[in-house]
C-alpha positions as CSV (number, residue, x, y, z in Angstrom):
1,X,-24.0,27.6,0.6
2,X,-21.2,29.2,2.1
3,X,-18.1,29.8,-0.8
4,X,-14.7,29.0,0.5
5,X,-12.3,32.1,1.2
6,X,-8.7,31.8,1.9
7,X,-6.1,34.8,1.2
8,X,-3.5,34.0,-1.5
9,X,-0.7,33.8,1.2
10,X,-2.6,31.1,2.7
11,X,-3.1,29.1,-0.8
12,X,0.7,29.5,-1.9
13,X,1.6,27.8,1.6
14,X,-0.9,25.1,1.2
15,X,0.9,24.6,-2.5
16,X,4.1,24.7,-0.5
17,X,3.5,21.9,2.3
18,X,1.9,19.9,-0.6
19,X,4.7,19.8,-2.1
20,X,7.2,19.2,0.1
21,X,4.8,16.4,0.9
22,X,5.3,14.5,-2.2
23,X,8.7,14.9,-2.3
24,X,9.0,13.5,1.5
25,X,6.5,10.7,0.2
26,X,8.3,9.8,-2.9
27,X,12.2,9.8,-1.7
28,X,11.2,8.4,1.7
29,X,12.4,11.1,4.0
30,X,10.5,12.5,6.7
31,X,7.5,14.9,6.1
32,X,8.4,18.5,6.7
33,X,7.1,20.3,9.8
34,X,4.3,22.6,8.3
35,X,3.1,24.3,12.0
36,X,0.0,25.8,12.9
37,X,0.5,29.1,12.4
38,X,-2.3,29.9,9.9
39,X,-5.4,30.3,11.0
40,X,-6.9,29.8,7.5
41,X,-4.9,26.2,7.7
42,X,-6.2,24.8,10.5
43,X,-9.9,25.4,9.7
44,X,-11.9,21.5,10.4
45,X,-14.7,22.3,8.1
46,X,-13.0,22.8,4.9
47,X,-12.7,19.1,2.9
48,X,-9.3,18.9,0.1
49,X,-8.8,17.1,-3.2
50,X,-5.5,16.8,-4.2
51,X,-5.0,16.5,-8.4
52,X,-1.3,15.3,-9.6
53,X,-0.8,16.0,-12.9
54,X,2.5,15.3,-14.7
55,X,2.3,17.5,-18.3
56,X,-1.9,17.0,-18.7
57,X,-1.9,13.3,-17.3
58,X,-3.6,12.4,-14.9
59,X,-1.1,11.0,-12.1
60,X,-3.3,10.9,-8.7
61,X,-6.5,12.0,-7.4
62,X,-8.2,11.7,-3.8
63,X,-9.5,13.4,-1.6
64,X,-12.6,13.4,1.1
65,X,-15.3,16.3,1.6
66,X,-15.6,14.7,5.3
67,X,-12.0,16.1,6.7
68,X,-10.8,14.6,10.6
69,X,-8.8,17.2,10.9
70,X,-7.4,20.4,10.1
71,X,-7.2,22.2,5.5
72,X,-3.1,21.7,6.3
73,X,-3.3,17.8,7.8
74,X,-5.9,17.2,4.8
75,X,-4.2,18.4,2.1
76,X,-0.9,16.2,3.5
77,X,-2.8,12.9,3.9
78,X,-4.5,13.9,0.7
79,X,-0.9,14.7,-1.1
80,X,0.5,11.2,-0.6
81,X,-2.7,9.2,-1.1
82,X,-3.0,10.7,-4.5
83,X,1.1,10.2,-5.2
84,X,0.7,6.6,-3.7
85,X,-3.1,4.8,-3.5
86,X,-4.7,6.0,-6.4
87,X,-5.9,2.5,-8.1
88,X,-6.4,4.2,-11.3
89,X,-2.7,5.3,-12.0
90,X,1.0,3.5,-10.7
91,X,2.4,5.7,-7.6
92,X,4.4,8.6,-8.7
93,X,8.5,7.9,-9.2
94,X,11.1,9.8,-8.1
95,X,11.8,10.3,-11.7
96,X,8.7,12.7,-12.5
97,X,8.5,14.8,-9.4
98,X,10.4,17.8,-11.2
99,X,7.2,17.3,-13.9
100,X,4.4,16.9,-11.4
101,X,2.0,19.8,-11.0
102,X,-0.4,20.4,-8.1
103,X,-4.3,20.8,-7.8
104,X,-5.5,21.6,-4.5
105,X,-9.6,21.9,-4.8
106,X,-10.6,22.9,-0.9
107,X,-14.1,22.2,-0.5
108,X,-16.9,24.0,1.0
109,X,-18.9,21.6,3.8
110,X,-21.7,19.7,2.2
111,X,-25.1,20.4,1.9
112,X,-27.9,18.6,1.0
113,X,-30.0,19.2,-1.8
114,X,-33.3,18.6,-2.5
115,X,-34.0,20.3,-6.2
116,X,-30.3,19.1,-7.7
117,X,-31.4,20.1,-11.4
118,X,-31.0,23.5,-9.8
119,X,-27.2,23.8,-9.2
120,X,-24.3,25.3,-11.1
121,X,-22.5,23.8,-13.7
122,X,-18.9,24.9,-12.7
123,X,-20.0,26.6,-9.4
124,X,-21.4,23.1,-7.4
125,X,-19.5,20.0,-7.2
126,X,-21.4,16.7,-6.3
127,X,-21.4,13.9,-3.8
128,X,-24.3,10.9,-3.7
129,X,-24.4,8.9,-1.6
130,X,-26.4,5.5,-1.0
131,X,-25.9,3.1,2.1
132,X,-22.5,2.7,2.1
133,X,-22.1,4.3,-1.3
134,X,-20.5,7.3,-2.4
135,X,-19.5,8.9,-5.3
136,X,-18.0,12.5,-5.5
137,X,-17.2,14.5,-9.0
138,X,-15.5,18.2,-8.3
139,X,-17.2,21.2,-9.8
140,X,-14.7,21.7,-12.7
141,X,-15.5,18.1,-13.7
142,X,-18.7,19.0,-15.2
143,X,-17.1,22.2,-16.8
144,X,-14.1,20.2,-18.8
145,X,-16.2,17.7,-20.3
146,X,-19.4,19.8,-21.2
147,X,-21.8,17.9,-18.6
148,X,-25.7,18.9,-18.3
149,X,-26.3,19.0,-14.6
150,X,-28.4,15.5,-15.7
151,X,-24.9,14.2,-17.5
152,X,-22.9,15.3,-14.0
153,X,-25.8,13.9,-11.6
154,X,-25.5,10.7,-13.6
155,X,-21.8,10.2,-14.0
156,X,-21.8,10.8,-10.1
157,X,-24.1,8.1,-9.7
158,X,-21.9,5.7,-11.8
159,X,-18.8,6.3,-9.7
160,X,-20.6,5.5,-6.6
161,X,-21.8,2.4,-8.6
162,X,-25.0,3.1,-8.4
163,X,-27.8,3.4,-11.6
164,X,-27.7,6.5,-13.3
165,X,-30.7,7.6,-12.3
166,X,-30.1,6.5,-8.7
167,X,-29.6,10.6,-7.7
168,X,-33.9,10.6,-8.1
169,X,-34.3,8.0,-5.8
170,X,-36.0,8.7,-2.5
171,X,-33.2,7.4,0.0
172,X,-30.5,9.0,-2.2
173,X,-28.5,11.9,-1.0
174,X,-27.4,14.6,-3.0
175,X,-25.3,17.0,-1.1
176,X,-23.6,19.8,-2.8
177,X,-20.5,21.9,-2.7
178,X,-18.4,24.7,-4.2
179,X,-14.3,24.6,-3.9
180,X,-11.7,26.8,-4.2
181,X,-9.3,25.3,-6.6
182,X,-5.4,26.1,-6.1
183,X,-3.2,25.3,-9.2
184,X,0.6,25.1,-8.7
185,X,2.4,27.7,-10.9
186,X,5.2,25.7,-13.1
């Protein structure tokens, strides 16, 4: 499984256009113009999370390991889903942007995995997926709340609302994935 490189020039600007994302989301003003002048940023294979946190709550979280087009048009589309559609949290205000930190995790592409008892804790994130469901945990998941790779296989499972053990049945797929994860400096 291929690891995800990109220089740390690269990962500040992805920060950058992030953030000038939200802001553009939240105050309503046009999204800036982020150009295509890194090669590293308009890669098509690499998927992107993007993690709001405002102090250590959680404030937004999506993202897709399936990406239609370039790292830098991910992470944007990624940026104001997470500050606007995430079910599990109200939109971001205007009032917390100065407090909101950034996650980027850019993913690796998938692979599927026939021996999952065999990945990484903190190395390999997961995605299962069943028919039309799918469930996706990022590898530092597993890491912050002390998950098995049973545990993180299982919890996977349950967010693609499937039976724990779903991950063993035969028309399951486990895919795999590693991620480089960006943190905004505050």
């Amino acid at each position: 499984m291929a690891d995800v490189h990109i220089p740390a020039a690269s990962q500040k600007r992805l920060i950058e256009i992030s953030r000038q994302t939200l802001e553009a989301v939240i105050r309503r003003c046009p999204y800036p113009n982020a150009g295509g002048d890194d090669p590293y940023l308009e890669n098509i294979n690499y998927g992107a999370f993007v993690t709001l946190f405002n102090q250590e709550e959680l404030r937004g979280c999506i993202g897709t390991c399936t990406p239609s087009g370039s790292l830098r048009e991910t992470v944007t589309e990624m940026t104001e889903a997470a500050a606007t559609r995430d079910r599990r949290v109200r939109r971001v205000g205007a009032d917390e942007l100065a407090q909101i930190r950034i996650d980027i995790s850019v993913l690796s592409p998938l692979m599927r995995v026939h021996d999952p008892l065999a990945l990484e804790i903190g190395l390999h994130g997961l995605h299962v997926a069943l028919e039309r469901k799918r469930g996706v945990l990022l590898p530092q998941v597993a890491t912050e709340y002390g998950w098995d790779m049973k545990t993180f296989l299982e919890q996977t499972c349950m967010k693609a609302n499937l039976a724990r053990d779903a991950w063993r049945w035969p028309d399951t797929v486990v895919s795999s994935f590693t991620a480089l994860i960006i943190k905004e400096e505050k």
